[in-house]
ZAVEX-963877 format. One record per residue (C-alpha): residue in one letter; y, x, z. Coordinates in steps of 0.1 Angstrom, whole numbers, padded with zeros to 4 digits, always signed. Example, Ala and Ser with C-alpha at 12.3 -4.5 7.8 and 13.67 -1.06 7.14 Angstrom:
<sites>
a-0045+0123+0078 s-0011+0137+0071 
</sites>
This chain:
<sites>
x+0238+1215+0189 x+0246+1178+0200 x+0215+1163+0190 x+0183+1174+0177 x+0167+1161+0143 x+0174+1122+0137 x+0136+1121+0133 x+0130+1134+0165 x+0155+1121+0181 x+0148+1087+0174 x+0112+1089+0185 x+0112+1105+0217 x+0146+1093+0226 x+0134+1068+0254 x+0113+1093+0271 x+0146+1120+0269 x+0167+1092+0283 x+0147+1086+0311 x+0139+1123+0320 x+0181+1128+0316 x+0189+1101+0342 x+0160+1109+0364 x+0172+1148+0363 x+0208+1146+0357 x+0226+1176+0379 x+0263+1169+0385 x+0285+1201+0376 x+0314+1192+0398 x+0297+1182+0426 x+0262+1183+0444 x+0256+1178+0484 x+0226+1196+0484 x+0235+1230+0491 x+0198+1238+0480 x+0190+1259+0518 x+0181+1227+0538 x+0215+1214+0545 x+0235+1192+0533 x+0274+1188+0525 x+0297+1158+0530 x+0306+1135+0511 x+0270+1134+0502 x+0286+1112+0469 x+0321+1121+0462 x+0327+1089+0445 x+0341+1055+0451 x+0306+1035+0463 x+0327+1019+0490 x+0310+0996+0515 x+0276+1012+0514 x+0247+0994+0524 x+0213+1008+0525 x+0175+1001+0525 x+0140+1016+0532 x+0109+1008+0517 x+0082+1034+0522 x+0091+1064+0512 x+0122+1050+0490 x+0158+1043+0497 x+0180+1019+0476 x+0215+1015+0483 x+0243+0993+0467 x+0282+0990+0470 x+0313+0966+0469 x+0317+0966+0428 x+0348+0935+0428 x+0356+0930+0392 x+0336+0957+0379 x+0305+0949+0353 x+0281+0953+0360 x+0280+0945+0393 x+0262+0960+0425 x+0253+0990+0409 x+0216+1006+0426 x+0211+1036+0437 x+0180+1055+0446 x+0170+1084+0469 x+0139+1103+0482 x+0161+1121+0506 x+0192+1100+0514 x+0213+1132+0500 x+0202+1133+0463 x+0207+1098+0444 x+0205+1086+0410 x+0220+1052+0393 x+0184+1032+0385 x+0201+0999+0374 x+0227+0969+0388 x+0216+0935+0399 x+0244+0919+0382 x+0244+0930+0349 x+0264+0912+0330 x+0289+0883+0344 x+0292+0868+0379 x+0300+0828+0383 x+0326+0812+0368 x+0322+0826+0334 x+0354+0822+0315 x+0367+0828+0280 x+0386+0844+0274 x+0376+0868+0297 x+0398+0885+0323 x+0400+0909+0349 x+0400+0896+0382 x+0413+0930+0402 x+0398+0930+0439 x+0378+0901+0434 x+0340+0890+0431 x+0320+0911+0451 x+0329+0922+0483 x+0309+0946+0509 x+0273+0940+0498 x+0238+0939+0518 x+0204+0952+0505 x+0172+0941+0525 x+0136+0939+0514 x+0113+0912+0526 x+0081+0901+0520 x+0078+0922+0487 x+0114+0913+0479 x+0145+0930+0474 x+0176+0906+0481 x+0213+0918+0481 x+0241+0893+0496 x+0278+0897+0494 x+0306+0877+0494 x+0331+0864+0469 x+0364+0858+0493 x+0375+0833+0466 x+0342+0813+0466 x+0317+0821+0499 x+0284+0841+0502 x+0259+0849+0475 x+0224+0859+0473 x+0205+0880+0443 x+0169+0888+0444 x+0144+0907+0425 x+0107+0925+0432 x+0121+0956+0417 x+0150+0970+0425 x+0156+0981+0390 x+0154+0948+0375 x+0154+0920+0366 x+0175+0901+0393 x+0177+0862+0397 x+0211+0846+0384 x+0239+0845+0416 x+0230+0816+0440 x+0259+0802+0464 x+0244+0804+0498 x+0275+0795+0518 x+0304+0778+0500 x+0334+0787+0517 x+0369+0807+0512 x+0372+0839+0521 x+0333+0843+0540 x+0329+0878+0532 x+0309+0907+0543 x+0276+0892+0546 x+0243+0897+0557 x+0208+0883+0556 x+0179+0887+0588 x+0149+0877+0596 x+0137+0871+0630 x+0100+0875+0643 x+0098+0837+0646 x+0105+0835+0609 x+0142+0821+0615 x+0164+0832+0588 x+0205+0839+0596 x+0231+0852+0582 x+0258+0874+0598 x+0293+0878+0585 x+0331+0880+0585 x+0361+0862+0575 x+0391+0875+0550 x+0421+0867+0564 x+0437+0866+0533 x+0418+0836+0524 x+0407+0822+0554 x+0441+0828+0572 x+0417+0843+0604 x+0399+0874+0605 x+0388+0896+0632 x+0356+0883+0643 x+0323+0877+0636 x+0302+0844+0628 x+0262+0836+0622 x+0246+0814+0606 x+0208+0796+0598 x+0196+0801+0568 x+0164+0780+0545 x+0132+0798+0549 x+0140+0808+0513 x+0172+0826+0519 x+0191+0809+0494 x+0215+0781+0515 x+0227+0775+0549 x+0216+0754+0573 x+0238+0754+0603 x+0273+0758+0603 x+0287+0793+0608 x+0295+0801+0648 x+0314+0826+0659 x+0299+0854+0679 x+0327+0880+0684 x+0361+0882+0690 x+0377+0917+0681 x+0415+0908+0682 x+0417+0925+0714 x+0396+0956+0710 x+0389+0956+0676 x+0412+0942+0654 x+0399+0938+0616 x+0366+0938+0625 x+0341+0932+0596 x+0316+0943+0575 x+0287+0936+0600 x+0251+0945+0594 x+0223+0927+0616 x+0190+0945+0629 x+0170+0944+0656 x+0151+0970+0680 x+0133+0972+0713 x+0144+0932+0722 x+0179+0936+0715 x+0201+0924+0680 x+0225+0947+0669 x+0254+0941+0650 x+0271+0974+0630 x+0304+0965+0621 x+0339+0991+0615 x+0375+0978+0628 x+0408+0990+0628 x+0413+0991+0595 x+0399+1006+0563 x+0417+1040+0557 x+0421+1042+0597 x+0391+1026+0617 x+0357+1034+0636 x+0323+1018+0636 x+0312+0995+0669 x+0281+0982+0678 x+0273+0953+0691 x+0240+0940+0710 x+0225+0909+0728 x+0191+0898+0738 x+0200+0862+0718 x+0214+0862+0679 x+0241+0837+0696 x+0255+0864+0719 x+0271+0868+0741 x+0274+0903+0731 x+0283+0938+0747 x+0298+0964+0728 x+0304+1004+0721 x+0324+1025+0699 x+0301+1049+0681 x+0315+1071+0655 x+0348+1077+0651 x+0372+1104+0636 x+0378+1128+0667 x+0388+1163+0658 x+0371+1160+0624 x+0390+1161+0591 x+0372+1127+0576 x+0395+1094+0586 x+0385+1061+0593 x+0345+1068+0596 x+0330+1037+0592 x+0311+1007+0571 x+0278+1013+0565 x+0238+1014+0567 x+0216+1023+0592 x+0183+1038+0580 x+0152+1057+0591 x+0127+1076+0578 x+0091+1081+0574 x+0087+1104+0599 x+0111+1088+0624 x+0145+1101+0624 x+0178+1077+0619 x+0206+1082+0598 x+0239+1066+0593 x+0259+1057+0559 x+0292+1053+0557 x+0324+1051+0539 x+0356+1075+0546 x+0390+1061+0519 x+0410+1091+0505 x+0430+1073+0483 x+0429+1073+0445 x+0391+1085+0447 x+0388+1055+0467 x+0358+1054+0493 x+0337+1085+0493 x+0302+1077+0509 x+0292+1102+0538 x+0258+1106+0556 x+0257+1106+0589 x+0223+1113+0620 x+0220+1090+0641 x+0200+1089+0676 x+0193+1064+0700 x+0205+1068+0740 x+0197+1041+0766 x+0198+1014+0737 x+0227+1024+0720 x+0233+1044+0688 x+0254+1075+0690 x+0265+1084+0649 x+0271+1116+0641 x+0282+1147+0671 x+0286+1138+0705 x+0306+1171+0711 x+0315+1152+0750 x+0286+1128+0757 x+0308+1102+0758 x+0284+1080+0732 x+0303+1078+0706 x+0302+1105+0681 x+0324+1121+0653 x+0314+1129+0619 x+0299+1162+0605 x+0308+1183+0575 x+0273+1199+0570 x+0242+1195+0586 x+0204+1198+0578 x+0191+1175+0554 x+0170+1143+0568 x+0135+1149+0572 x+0111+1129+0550 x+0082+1149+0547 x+0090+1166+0516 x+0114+1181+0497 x+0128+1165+0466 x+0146+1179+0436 x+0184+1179+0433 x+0197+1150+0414 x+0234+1134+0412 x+0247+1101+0401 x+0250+1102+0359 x+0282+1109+0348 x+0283+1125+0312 x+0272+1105+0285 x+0261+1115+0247 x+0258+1080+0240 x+0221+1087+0226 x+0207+1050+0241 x+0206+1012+0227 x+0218+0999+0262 x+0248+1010+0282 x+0245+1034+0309 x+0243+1031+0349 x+0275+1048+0358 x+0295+1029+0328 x+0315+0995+0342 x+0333+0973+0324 x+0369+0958+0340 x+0357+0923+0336 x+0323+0897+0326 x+0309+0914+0300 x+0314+0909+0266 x+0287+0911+0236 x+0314+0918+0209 x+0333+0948+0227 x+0307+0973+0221 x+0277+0988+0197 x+0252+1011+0212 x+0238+1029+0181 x+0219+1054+0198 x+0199+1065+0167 x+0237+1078+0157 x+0245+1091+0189 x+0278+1077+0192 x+0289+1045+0207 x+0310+1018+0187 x+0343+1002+0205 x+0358+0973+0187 x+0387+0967+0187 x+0391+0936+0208 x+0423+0914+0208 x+0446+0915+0243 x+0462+0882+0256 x+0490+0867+0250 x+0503+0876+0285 x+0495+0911+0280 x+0520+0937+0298 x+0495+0968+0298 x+0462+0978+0303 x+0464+0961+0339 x+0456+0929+0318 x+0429+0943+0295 x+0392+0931+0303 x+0373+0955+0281 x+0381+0992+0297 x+0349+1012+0296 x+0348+1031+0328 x+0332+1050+0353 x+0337+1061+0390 x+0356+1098+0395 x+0328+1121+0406 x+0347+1155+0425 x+0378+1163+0435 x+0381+1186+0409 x+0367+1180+0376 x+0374+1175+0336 x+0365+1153+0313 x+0367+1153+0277 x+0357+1129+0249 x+0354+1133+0212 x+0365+1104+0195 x+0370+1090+0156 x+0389+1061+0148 x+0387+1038+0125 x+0415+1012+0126 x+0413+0982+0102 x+0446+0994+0074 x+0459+0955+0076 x+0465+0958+0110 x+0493+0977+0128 x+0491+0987+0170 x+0454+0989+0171 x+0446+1016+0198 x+0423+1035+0212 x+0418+1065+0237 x+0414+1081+0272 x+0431+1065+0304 x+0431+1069+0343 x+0430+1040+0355 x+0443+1024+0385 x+0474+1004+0399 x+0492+1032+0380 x+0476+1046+0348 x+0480+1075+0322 x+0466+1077+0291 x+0459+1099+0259 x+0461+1072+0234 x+0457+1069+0196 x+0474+1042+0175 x+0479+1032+0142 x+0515+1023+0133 x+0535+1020+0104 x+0535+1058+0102 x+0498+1061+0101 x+0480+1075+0133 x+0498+1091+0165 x+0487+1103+0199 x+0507+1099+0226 x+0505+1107+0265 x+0518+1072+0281 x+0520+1066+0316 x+0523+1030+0335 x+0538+1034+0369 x+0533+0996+0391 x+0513+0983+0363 x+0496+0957+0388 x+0528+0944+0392 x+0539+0942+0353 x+0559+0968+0344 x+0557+0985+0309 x+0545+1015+0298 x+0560+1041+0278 x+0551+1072+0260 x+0558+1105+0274 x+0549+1128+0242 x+0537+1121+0207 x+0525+1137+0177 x+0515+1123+0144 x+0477+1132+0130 x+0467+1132+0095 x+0429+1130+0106 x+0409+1102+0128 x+0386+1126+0145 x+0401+1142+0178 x+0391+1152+0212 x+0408+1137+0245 x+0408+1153+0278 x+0417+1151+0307 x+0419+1174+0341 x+0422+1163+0376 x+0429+1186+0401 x+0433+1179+0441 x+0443+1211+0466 x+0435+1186+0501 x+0473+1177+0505 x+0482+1140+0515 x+0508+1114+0506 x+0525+1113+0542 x+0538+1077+0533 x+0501+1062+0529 x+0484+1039+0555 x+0473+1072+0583 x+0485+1095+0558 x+0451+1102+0543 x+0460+1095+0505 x+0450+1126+0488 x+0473+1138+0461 x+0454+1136+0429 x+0470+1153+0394 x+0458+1146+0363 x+0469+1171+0332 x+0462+1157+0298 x+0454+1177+0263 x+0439+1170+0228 x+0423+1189+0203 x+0420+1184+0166 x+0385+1212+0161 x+0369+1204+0198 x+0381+1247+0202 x+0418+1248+0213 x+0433+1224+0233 x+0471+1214+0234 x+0488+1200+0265 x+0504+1166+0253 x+0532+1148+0282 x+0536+1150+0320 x+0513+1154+0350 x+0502+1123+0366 x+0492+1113+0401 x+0464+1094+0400 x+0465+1060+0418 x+0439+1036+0432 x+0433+1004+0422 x+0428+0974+0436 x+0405+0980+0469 x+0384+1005+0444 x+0395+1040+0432 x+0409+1058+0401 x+0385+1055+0373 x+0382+1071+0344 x+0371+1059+0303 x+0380+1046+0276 x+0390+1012+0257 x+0403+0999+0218 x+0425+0973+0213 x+0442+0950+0190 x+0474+0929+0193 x+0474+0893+0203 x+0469+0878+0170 x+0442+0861+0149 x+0425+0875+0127 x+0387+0876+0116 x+0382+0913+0122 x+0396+0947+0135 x+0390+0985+0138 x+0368+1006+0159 x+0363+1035+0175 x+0335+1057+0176 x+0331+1076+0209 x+0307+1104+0203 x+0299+1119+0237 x+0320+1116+0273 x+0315+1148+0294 x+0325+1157+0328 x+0325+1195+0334 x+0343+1221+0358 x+0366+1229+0335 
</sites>
């Protein structure tokens, strides 16, 4: 049974929430192989730019979330190989706030940093379009301060806070060249005491047009007298992570490649967090791009050799190291129980939960929560007049791709308002190409159709590849993607896995019927595929619409 007694339900729903978050087990895809070891990716979803913290016993990483609400999704490990979705420190809109709202692919926030200081968590990134922000909160699970510009400036990106023994504060970063027109090197800055503006302009400190072309994401520590500056180059689907270090913040500065590709199978190795742990041993997070499951984060050890860190398997002693596919799990003491980001939802909360993201500042009309009837409530929410397809649409409830290989299904009813006509609803993949398994009332009464939007970043329309009329609102939406580890040679390094996705329906939640053509998933813009599910109205006003009712999302094996 779905759900047990309303009654019960009801009264002990908090406490099953929290123990179903804090527990949740991934069917399609756990690193912890359970014997001590661990498998890469240790998440096999799209937390691209990882950045990562320590504080006693506890790890808390964020990622880049761009357009994506909310934003800077947290994550939280015991073990750096099991993590779960705590909260986001943007929860519901990121400066300007406009109306109406719209998506903003790529955008917002770029390659994030997570530090604790002085009984303080603060996360920076940087909005190309605007300059460098700051966030800050005593718990990483909330509630974070409102977005404060630290640096105004187009395209400062990829920032980072430190702070020095003498109680100097600075901020390291990078430059997009898209906005900035340079890119390719590395600047500080001097920050308040507070953190939360700049008080020196930025100076650059490293020049990688030579050696290091594109590089950027830099992280700032410091050990035994030296700054070190972690940073990737050559390219996101393609590059390898440097280190830098000086004896002064302002350089100059040596460097060394550390972790590249080698002989290994995982490209472009790089962008990331170094950590410890309690008992003393260093570990390495990064990022490897495989296309439409965007940035899958990998973990990395990590040792230290006459002052410089080697990441990963030194097969040749050369110092710089290539990644590994398995490996024992970090040693922290303990051992910890298995535990995977949340992906299936039975919509049994008043809030929304950690793995969902909306496409855009959040909305309070696009959605009820009714968790006392286990269902969530999608209104129907007008597109703009511009609107070409669901490129344009803000309110797309989705969440990251968790496996390779994977399924997931949705049971859905819909409720359009009978004065209106192309009110829809449904299941898409979406990306700079999308699918869909979509329900809309016409002038026939309700049909589901497979469509399919091929360039829909760049406008182009969608059409319908199957249909079939219903005669009842209730119906269950799958989908299946599927991925056998061959590449699209014509992608940047040809390392852009071919993804398929295979859509179906059901009208008793028993037997499923295949409805269209297989699609090939595509990325979107600098994030991956992702996966949900939306309603709509037309461009017209009017003082209400329909709804759908979405009563449980599941991702399964099959």
């Amino acid at each position: 049974m779905k759900r047990l007694t309303q009654t019960l339900a009801f009264c002990l729903l908090t406490v099953f929430t929290a123990v179903a978050q804090k527990n949740y087990v991934s069917e399609v895809w756990v690193s912890d192989l359970g014997n001590g070891k661990y498998k890469n990716p240790v998440l096999y979803a799209d937390y691209s730019d990882p950045d990562a913290c320590r504080v006693g016993d506890d790890f808390y990483m964020t990622s880049s979330s761009f357009n994506c609400l909310p934003g800077l999704q947290i994550l939280h490990s015991k073990d750096l190989v099991n993590w779960t979705i705590i909260g986001a420190a943007v929860p519901n809109a990121l400066p300007p706030i406009e109306t109406p709202e719209r998506p903003e692919h790529g955008n917002r926030v770029w390659a994030p940093a997570i530090r604790h200081h002085n009984g303080e968590f603060y996360i920076f990134w940087g909005d190309p379009d605007q300059g460098a922000f700051m966030v800050k909160a005593k718990d990483p699970k909330g509630p974070w301060s409102e977005p404060v510009l630290v640096k105004a400036g187009k395209g400062i990106i990829d920032t980072c806070p430190f702070w020095d023994e003498d109680g100097k504060v600075y901020m390291v970063h990078a430059y997009a060249g898209s906005r900035a027109g340079l890119k390719s090197v590395i600047a500080i800055c001097e920050l308040n005491a507070e953190a939360n503006a700049a008080i020196t302009p930025s100076r650059i400190i490293f020049d990688g047009h030579e050696a290091h072309q594109t590089c950027e994401g830099p992280k700032m520590y410091k050990r035994n007298d030296y700054y070190y500056i972690f940073h990737p180059a050559g390219g996101v689907p393609t590059g390898w992570q440097v280190v830098l270090r000086s004896k002064n913040i302002y350089g100059p500065y040596e460097w060394k490649t550390v972790l590249a590709q080698g002989n290994s199978p995982v490209n472009g190795p790089h962008q990331g967090a170094w950590v410890d742990t309690p008992t003393g041993e260093d570990w390495f997070l990064h990022f490897q791009d495989v296309g439409a499951y965007g940035r899958i984060m990998h973990l990395q050890p990590m040792k230290w050799v006459n002052d410089w860190p080697v990441i990963g398997i030194d097969k040749d002693g050369d110092g710089c190291g290539e990644p590994v596919l398995t490996y024992k799990k970090p040693n922290v003491g303990q051992t910890y129980p298995i535990c995977t980001p949340q992906e299936s939802d039975e919509f049994d909360g008043y809030t929304l939960s950690p793995q969902w993201q909306w496409h855009a500042n959040i909305n309070e009309k696009w959605a009820y929560y009714a968790g006392d009837k286990s269902y969530v409530r999608l209104y129907s929410y007008p597109v703009l007049k511009e609107y070409k397809n669901l490129w344009d649409v803000t309110n797309l409830l989705l969440q990251k791709t968790p496996s390779d290989n994977f399924t997931a299904t949705m049971k859905l009813t819909f409720s359009p308002n009978p004065k209106l006509k192309g009110e829809r609803t449904g299941l898409v993949v979406m990306g700079r190409d999308y699918a869909g398994i979509i329900l809309e009332n016409t002038d026939k009464g309700l049909v589901l159709s497979q469509v399919e939007c091929k360039r829909a970043d760049k406008g182009k329309p969608e059409q319908a590849n199957a249909s079939v009329d219903l005669s009842q609102n209730t119906v269950y939406l799958k989908v299946r993607f599927s991925c056998d580890g061959k590449k699209i040679k014509g992608s940047e390094g040809g390392h852009d896995l071919i993804v398929m996705c295979n859509f179906s329906y059901s009208l008793d939640g028993k037997k499923y019927h295949p409805l269209g053509n297989p699609f090939q998933a595509r990325e979107g813009q600098w994030i991956g595929a992702k996966v949900g599910m939306f309603c709509t109205r037309p461009a017209i006003v009017t003082n209400d619409g329909g709804w759908a009712d979405v009563d449980w999302f599941r991702i399964t094996k099959k």
